[in-house]
N, C-alpha and C positions, 0 to 999 in steps of 0.2 A: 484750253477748255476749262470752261469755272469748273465748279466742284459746288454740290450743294451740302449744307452742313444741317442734317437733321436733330432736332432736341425733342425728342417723342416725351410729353405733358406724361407723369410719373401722377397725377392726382386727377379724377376721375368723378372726382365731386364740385368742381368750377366747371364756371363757360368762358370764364378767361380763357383770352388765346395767350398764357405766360408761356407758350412756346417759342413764339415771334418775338415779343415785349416783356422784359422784366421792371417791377417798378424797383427805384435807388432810393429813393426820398420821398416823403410826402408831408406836406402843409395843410393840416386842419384848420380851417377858423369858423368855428361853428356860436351859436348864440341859443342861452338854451332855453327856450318857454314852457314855463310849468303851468300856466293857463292854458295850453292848445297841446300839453306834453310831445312837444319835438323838439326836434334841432334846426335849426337854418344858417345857412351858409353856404361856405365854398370849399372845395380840395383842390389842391395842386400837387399832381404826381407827376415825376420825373421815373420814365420812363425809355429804360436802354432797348436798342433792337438787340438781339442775339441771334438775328440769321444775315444774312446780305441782300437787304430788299428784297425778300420772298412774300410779305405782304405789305396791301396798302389798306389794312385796318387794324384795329385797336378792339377788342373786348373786353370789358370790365363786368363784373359781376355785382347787378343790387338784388335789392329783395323789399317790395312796397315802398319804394324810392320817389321822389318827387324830383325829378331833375330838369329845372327851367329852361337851361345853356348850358353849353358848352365849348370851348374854344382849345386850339392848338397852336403853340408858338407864337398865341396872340390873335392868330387868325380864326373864322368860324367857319368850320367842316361842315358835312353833309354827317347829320348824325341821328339815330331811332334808340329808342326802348322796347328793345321785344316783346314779345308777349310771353304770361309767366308759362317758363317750364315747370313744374313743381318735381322734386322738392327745392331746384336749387335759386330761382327767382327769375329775374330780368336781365337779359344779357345788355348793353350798350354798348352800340355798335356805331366805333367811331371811323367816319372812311377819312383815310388822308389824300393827299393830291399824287403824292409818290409814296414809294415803299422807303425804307432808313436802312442806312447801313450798318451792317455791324459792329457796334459796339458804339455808335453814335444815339444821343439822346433826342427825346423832345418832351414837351410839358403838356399836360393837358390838364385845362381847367374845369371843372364840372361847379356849375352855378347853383348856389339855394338847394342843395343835396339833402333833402328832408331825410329825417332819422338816423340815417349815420353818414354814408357816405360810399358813392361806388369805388371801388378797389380788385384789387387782385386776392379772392379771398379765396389761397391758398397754401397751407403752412411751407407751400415749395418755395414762398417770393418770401426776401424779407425786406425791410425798407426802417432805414430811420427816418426819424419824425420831429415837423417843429406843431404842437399842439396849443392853439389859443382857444380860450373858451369866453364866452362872455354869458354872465350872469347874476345872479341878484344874491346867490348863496356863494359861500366857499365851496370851491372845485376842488376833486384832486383826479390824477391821470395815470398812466402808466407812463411816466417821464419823470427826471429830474426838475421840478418849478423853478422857474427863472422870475419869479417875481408876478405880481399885478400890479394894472396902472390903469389910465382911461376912462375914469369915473363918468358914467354918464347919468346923470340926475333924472329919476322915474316921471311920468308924469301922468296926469289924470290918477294920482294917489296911490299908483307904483313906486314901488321900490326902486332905487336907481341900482346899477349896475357896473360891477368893475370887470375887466378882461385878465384874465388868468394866464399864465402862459407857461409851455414845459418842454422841454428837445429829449428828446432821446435817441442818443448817439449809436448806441447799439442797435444794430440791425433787427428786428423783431416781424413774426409775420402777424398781418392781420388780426388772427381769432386774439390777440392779446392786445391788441387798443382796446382800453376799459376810461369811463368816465362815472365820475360819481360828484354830485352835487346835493348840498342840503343845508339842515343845520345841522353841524358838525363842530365837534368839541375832539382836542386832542390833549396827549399825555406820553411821555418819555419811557419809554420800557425800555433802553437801553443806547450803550454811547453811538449807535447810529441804527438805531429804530424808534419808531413813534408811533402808539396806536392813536387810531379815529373812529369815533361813532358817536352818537347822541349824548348830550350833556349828561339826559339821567342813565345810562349806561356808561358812561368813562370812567370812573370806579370802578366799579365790578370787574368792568374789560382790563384796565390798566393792573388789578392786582394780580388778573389769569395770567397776564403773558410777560410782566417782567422778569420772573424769578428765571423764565427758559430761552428768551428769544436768543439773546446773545450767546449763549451756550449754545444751542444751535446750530447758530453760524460758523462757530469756529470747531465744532465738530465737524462740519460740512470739510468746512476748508482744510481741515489735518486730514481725511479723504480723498478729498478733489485738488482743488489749488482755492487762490486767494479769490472772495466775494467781488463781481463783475461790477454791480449795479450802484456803486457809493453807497446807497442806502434800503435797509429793507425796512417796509411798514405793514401794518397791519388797517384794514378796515372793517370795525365789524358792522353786517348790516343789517336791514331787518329781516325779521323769521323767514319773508316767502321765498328768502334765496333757496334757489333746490340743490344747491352742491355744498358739501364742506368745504371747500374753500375752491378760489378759483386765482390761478398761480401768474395775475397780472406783474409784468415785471415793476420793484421799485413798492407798490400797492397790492399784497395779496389782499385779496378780498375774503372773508369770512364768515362763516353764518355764526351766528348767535348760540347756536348749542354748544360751543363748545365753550362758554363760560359759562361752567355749570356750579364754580363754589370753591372747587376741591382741586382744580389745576390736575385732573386727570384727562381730561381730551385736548393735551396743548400736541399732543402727537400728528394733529390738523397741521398745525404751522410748522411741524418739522418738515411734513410732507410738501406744502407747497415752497416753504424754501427751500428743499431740493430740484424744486421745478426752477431754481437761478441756473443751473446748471441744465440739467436735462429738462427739454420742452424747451426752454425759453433761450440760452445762447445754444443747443445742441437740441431740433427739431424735428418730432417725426416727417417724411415727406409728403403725406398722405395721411389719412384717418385709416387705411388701409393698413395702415403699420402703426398706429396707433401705442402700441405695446413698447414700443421706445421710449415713448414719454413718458407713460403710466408706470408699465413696469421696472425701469430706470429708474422713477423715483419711486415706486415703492420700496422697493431694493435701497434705497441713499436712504429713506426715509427710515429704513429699520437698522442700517447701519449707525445713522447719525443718534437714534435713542440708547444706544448702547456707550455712549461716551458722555460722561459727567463733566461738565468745565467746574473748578472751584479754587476760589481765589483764598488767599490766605496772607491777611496785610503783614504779619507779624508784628503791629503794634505800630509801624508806621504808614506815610503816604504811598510807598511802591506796593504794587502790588504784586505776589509771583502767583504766577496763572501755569495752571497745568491740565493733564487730560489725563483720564485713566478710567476705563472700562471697569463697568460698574452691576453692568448687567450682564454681560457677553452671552451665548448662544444661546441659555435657557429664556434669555428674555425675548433675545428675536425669534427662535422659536414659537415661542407664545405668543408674539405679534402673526406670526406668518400660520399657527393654527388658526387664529382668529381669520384669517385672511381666507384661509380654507377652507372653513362655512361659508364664507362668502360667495367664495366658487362656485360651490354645491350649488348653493341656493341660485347661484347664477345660471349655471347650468341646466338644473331644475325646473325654470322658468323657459329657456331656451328649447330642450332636449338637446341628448349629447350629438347626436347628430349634425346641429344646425351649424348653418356658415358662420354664425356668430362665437361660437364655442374656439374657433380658431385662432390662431396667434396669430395668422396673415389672414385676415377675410376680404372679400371683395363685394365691394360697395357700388360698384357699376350699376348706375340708375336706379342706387338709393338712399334712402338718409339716414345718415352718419348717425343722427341721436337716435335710429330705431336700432341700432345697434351697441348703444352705450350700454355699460354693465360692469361688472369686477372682474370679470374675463381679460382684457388689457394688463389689468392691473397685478392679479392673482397668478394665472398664468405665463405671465411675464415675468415675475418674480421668480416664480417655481425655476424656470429656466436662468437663471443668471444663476439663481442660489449652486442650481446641476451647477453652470459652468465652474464659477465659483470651488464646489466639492471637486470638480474633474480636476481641473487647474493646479489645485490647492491654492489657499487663502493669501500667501505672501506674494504668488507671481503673480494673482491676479489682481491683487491691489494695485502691481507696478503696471497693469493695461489700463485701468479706472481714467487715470488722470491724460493718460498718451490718448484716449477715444475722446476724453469729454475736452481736450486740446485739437485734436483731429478736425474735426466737427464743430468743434468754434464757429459761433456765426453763421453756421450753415446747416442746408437740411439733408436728411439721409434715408434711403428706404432699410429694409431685413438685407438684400444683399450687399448694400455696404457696409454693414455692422460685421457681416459674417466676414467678407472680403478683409475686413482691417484684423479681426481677430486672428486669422490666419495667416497673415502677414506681417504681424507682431510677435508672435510664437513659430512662426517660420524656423528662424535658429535652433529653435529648443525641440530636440528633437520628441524625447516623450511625449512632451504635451502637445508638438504639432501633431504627432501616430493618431493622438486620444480627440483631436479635435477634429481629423479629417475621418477618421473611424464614427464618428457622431451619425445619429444619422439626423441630417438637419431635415430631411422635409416630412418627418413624423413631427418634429418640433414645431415646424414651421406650418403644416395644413392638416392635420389629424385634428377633427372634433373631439370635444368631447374633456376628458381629465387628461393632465399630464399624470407624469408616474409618480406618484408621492413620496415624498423624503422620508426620511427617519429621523424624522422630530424631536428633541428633547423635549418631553413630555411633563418634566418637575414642576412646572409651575400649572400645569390644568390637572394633574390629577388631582386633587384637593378638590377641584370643582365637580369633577366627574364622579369622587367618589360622594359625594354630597346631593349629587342629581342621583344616583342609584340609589341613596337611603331615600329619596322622595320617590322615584321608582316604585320599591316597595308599597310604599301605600297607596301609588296606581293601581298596581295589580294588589291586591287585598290581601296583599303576604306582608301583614304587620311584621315590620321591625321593631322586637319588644322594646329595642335600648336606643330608638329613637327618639326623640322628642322633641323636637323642632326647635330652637329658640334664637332670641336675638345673639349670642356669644357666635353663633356661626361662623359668620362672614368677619368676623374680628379680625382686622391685619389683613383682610384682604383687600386688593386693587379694584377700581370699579370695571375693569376689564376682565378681573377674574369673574365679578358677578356676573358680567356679560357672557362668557365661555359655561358657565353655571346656565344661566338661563336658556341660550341656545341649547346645550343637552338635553333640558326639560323639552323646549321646546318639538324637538325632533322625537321624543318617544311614539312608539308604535299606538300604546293607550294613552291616551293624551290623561291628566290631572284631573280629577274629581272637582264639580263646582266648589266645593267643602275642603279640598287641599289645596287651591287656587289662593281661596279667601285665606287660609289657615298661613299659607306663605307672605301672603301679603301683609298680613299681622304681625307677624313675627319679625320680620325683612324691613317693612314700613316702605313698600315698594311705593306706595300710591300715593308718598310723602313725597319721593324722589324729585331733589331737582336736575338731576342729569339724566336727559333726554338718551343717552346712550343704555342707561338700565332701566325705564320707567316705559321706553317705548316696546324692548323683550320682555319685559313681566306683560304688560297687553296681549303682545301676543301668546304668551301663554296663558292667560285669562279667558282669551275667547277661544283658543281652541280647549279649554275648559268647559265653554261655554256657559265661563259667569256672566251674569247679569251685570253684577258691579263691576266690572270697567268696561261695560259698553258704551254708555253717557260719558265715562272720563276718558273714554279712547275717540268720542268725538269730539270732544273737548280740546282733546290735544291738535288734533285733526283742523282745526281753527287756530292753533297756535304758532303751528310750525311748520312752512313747508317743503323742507329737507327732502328729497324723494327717498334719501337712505331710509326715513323713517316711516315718511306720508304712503309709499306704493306699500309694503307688507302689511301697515296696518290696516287700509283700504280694503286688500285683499283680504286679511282675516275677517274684520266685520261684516264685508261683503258674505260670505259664507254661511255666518250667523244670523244676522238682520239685512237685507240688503233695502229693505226700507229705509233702517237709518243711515248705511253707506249711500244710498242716495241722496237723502237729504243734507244729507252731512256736504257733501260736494257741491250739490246746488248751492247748499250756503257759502260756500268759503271759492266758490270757482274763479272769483274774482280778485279773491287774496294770492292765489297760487301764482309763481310765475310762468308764463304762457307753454313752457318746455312743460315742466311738472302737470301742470292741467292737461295738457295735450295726453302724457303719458298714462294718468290715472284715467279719463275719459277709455281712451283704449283698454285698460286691465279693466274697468267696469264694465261699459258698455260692448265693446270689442270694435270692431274697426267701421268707420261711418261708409 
């Protein structure tokens, strides 16, 4: 008698049927038009069965897709485009003549796949890739380039067009196919990195990130093990990207704030090259578990700025290279206070109550982005840091490398993280008592805050106690021996002004329009060109409710559309003038990118 072999779909936000069907490979050849902004072309997925003929269809998932044709093994199926589900799109629903065996393939081609391309989009499949693009600008991908060729001469006074091409050997899911096409100008920041972005930005960008990229990396890798991807790059793009970076493999993508001058927000590009390792060859299963990828790399990420790489030629061609902790736990501390406003504020926004406050939430029939936040990130953190302290620092260093080995290539939900850690510390007895003693499903489904650490505090009280002399002149208990001036902030980091200004920020009596101004003068806040401290002095301006940075906080508001930055300020002005928080968004609605619009619409308006 057969035996039926069930694979019960561990992600909850596809209409992929990837329980039947996994895709192995897939072939892009898409051609890109910036007159009618799409893509057109074809995909070719080779897709495995994973049961033994239990079905004879195919589901793939799009979303506002054009799909002309479609074919199987050459042949043409009986094939539909559903109607939208929202939030998750069009299911396409391919019938075959028979069901497939397991572990046996078939290809399906989908024809002229307007805007990207139907897929398995879910971080459970992962598939490598051969990528051609055809177009009139330089491309780049999420793939190694293998060249361009194929010159096709424009006509009627277009531009002609070359085809691009790029493979990516490594298995990767979906959310990380990334394409960028323009005019683009690049520049060497290191012996296998290269930034890109705009002619008159490649300066500015190339002086932010040479002095740290390669340090970096090979912090990473005394960490973890050796770099996957031959090569890491940088793209920076324009202002309306809404994330600090987005950790495509090969091409992280960038926003612009973080070349602010002064090479203090290069701590973006440590975090998304932590994402080579976790996220990208070691994959949440789900958005559900989201906190793998995020928290994982927060965690590499504060790890990886605690190690200085520096070379020292001694006067000839060799060079010896070494590593040595430079900052150790006062500094990652200080990174992970910052992180912990974060939370707050995230939380705050949520209630502690809410499914999203959790380190496993469930997303069952709804969308993943109403649920993004520093919760993944924060919280997830918190909890490795715990294991980390349980564990002690040495043994768990020697699990670091064995998990992100494990889990190579492949994706994992919370219970195979936990499953491996207690399987690794199995022997050891102490630590296995202290790991099954834990109690995971407070960690894992309690809303709300985890327990807070005990911090090395060295490097923010200086900020704290500098917010408490402006304090004082909140509450109208002059500090005789105060008097504000520029020597303050002398020697400090632009993150200590940041930990500085969030304290302001949070006072019970918010800052006098007249102490507002009087910091800004002093500080030369409003000079600022790092969007990291220029966008907390605003919010302390308007919950001041000065006049003078309402116009420069709409201002900005038209510059940049970070959501780290674009939703609190929104929110504040909103409160004060919401005249000009509307206006301000009518104008720019169509700068934002459709995520960040969407998301500000909602904290303005509230839900349609």
């Amino acid at each position: 008698m057969a035996t039926t072999r069930i694979h019960p779909p561990r992600d909850p936000n596809t209409l992929s049927n990837y329980n039947n069907f996994q895709t192995t490979h897939t072939i892009a050849n898409l051609g890109i038009d910036f007159h009618k902004k799409r893509l057109l072309g074809n995909v070719i997925l080779d897709l495995k069965s994973v049961t033994d003929a239990e079905t004879r269809e195919i589901v793939l998932d799009t979303s506002y897709l054009d799909v002309r044709d479609v074919k199987v093994d050459g042949n043409s199926p009986n094939w539909e485009l559903l109607s939208r589900f929202e939030p998750y799109g069009s299911a396409l629903k391919i019938r075959l003549g028979s069901g497939v065996a397991d572990g046996k393939s078939v290809q399906v081609d989908a024809i002229h796949a307007r805007s990207l391309f139907p897929c398995q989009d879910t971080p459970d499949v992962k598939s490598t890739y051969e990528m051609n693009f055809r177009s009139s600008l330089p491309v780049l991908a999420s793939g190694l380039p293998t060249g361009s060729r194929d010159f096709i001469p424009g006509q009627d006074g277009e531009s002609g067009t070359l085809l691009y091409t790029f493979r990516q050997d490594i298995p990767i899911p979906s959310y990380l196919v990334a394409i960028a096409s323009g005019d683009l100008a690049s520049a060497t920041i290191g012996p296998r990195s290269t930034v890109w972005t705009g002619p008159e930005e490649l300066q500015a960008s190339k002086w932010e990130l040479e002095k740290d990229t390669e340090n970096f990396i090979q912090a990473a890798e005394k960490i973890l093990y050796p770099y996957a991807w031959t090569t890491y790059n940088v793209l920076v793009l324009p202002p309306s990207f809404p994330y600090g970076g987005m950790e495509n493999p090969i091409f992280t993508f960038a926003t612009p704030t973080i070349i602010s001058g002064d090479r203090e927000n290069v701590d973006v590009i440590a975090h998304e090259l932590s994402h080579s390792w976790s996220g990208n060859l070691v994959s949440n299963a789900s958005w559900e578990h989201f906190w793998l990828n995020e928290g994982w790399t927060t965690y590499l990420e504060r790890r990886v700025n605690t190690y200085l790489q520096f070379e020292d030629s001694g006067g000839d061609l060799s060079l010896q290279v070494s590593m040595k902790a430079i900052h150790g736990e006062p500094h990652r501390d200080f990174s992970a206070i910052i992180g912990w406003k974060a939370l707050e504020d995230s939380i705050a926004t949520f209630g502690e109550d809410h499914e999203f406050t959790k380190l496993i939430i469930d997303l069952k029939g709804k969308d993943p982005d109403d649920a993004f936040s520093s919760v993944p990130y924060e919280k997830g953190f918190i909890f490795l840091y715990h294991l980390e302290k349980l564990i002690g620092k040495d043994k768990w260093d020697e699990f670091i490398p064995h998990y992100f080995t494990t889990y190579a290539r492949k994706s994992l939900d919370s219970y195979d993280f936990k499953s491996t850690l207690l399987s690794f510390f199995a022997p050891d007895a102490s630590v296995s008592k202290a790991l099954n003693d834990l109690d995971w499903d407070t960690w894992f489904y309690a809303p709300g805050f985890p327990p807070k650490p005990d911090f090395d505090t060295s490097l923010v009280d200086v900020c704290y106690a500098l917010a408490d002399r402006w304090k004082s002149i909140s509450n109208d208990s002059d500090d005789e021996h105060f008097e504000p001036n520029e020597h303050d902030l002398e020697r400090w980091s632009s993150n200590q002004t940041v930990v500085f200004l969030e304290r302001v920020q949070g006072f019970e009596k918010p800052l006098t329009k007249e102490s507002s101004q009087l910091m800004a003068k002093c500080y030369g806040f409003m000079k600022s060109k790092n969007v990291e401290v220029v966008s907390r002095y605003f919010v302390v301006g308007l919950k001041a409710r000065d006049e003078a940075v309402y116009q420069p906080t709409a201002e900005l508001l038209g510059k940049v559309g970070r959501m780290k930055f674009v939703r609190p300020l929104f929110s504040e002005l909103n409160k004060v003038d919401r005249d000009l928080a509307g206006k301000t968004f009518e104008k720019n609605k169509d700068f934002y990118h459709p995520i960040c619009r969407a998301m500000v619409e909602k904290d303005l308006f509230g839900e349609k």
